[in-house]
C-alpha positions as CSV (number, residue, x, y, z in Angstrom):
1,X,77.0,75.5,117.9
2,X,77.9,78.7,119.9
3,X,81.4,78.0,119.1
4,X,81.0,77.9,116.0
5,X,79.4,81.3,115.9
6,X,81.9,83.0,118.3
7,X,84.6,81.5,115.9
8,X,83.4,83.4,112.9
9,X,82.9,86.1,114.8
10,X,86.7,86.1,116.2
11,X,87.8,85.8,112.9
12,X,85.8,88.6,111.0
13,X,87.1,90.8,114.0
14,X,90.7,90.2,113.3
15,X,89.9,90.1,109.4
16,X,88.7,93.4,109.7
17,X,92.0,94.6,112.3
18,X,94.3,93.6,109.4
19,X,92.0,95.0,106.5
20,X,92.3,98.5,108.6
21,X,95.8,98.1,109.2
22,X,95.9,97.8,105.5
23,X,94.2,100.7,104.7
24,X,96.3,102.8,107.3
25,X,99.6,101.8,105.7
26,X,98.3,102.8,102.3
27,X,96.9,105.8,103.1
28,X,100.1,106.1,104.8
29,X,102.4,106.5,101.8
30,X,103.7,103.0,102.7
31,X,103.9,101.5,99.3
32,X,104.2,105.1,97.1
33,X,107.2,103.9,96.3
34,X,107.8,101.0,94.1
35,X,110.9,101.7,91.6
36,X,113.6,102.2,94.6
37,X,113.6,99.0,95.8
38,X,114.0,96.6,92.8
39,X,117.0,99.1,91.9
40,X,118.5,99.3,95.2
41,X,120.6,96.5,94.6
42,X,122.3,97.7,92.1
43,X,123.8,101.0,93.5
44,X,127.1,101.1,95.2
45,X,127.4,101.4,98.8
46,X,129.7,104.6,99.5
47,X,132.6,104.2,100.9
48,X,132.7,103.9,104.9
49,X,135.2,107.0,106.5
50,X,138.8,105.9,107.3
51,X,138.8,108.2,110.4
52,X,139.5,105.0,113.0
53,X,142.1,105.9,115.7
54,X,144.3,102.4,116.5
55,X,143.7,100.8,119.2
């Protein structure tokens, strides 16, 4: 039976470590922005410098 309650108390523990890590990343400005991301795709790369030297 003491497993059993040190279990659910191990898991609440690292339940609550991710719910805060949550929190931090969204108070971070982690997800603030959703539009880029589903559009990056679709814009064109720029074109990489032609400055090599031969070898």
């Amino acid at each position: 039976m003491a497993v059993i309650i040190f279990l659910v108390i191990a898991a609440l523990l690292v339940a609550g470590g991710f719910l805060m890590s949550f929190f931090w990343a969204t108070n971070d400005g982690q997800f603030d922005d959703t539009y880029t991301p589903s559009v990056r795709i679709l814009f064109d790369d720029e074109k990489p410098a032609e400055n090599h030297k031969p070898l």
